[in-house]
N, C-alpha and C positions, 0 to 999 in steps of 0.2 A: 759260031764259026770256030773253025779250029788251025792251028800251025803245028810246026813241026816241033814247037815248043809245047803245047798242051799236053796237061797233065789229066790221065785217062786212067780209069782203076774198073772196067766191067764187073769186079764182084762185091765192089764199096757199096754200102745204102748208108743215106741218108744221114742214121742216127751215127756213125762211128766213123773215125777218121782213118781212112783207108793206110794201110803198111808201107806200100809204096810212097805213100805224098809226104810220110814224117820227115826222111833225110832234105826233102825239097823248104821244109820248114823248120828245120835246127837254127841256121844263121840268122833268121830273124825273129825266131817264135820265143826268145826270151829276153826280145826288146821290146815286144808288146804290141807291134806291127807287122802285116803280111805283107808280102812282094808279089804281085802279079806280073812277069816278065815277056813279051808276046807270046804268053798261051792263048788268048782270046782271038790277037790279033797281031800283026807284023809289026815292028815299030810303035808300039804302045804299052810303056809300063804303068801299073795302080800302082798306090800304096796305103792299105786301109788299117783303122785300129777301130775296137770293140766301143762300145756304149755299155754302161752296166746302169741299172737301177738301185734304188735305195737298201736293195736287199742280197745286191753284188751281184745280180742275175744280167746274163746277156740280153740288153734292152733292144739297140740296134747296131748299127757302124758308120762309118765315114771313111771316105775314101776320095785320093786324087788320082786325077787321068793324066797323063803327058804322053806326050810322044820321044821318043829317045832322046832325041837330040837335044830336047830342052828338061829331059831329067836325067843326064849320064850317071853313067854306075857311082861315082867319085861322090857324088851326092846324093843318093839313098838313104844312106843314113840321118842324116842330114833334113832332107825331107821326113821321112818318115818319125823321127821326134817330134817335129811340129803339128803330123796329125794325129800325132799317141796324146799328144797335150792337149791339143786343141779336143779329141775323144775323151781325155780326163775331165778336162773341165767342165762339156757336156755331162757327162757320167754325174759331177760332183752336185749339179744345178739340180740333177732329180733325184739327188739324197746321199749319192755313193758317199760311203766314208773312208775313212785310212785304213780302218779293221781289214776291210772289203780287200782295199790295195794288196796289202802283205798278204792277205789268204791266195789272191790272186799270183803274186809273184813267186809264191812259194810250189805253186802246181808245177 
């Protein structure tokens, strides 16, 4: 499904992250978590962060649903720590180290 918030790139594939979608991921792409804001859907923000494995590789994610009202902008932030942590600490259980971390924050 799509709103008039969805974010659309026709000449993106797959392997590379489209030009258009960077500025949309500056405010949160160096706190460690994505924003999904009704792109998918009307009144429905995510807010997901990474899984890494023992060899700092993208293993999988995690991510929460709400509906606006019960996640307002004021508290994004907010939320979204909690599932960068609660994705660390996944990450840390199937090996990820500290090395991993800083190489990571440093991209």
């Amino acid at each position: 499904m799509r709103s008039s918030h969805t974010v659309d790139d026709t000449q993106c594939s797959i392997s590379r992250v489209c030009s258009s979608w960077k500025p949309l991921y500056k405010p949160f792409g160096g706190q460690g978590f994505a924003l999904e804001d009704e792109e998918g859907e009307y009144g429905i923000r995510c807010i997901g962060a990474p899984i890494f494995d023992h060899q700092g590789l993208l293993e999988a994610a995690i991510s929460i649903t709400a509906l606006l009202i019960n996640l307002p902008v004021h508290e994004i932030t907010n939320v979204g720590e909690k599932v960068k942590r609660t994705a660390l600490d996944i990450s840390r259980r199937l090996g990820y180290k500290l090395q991993h971390e800083q190489a990571v924050s440093a991209v």
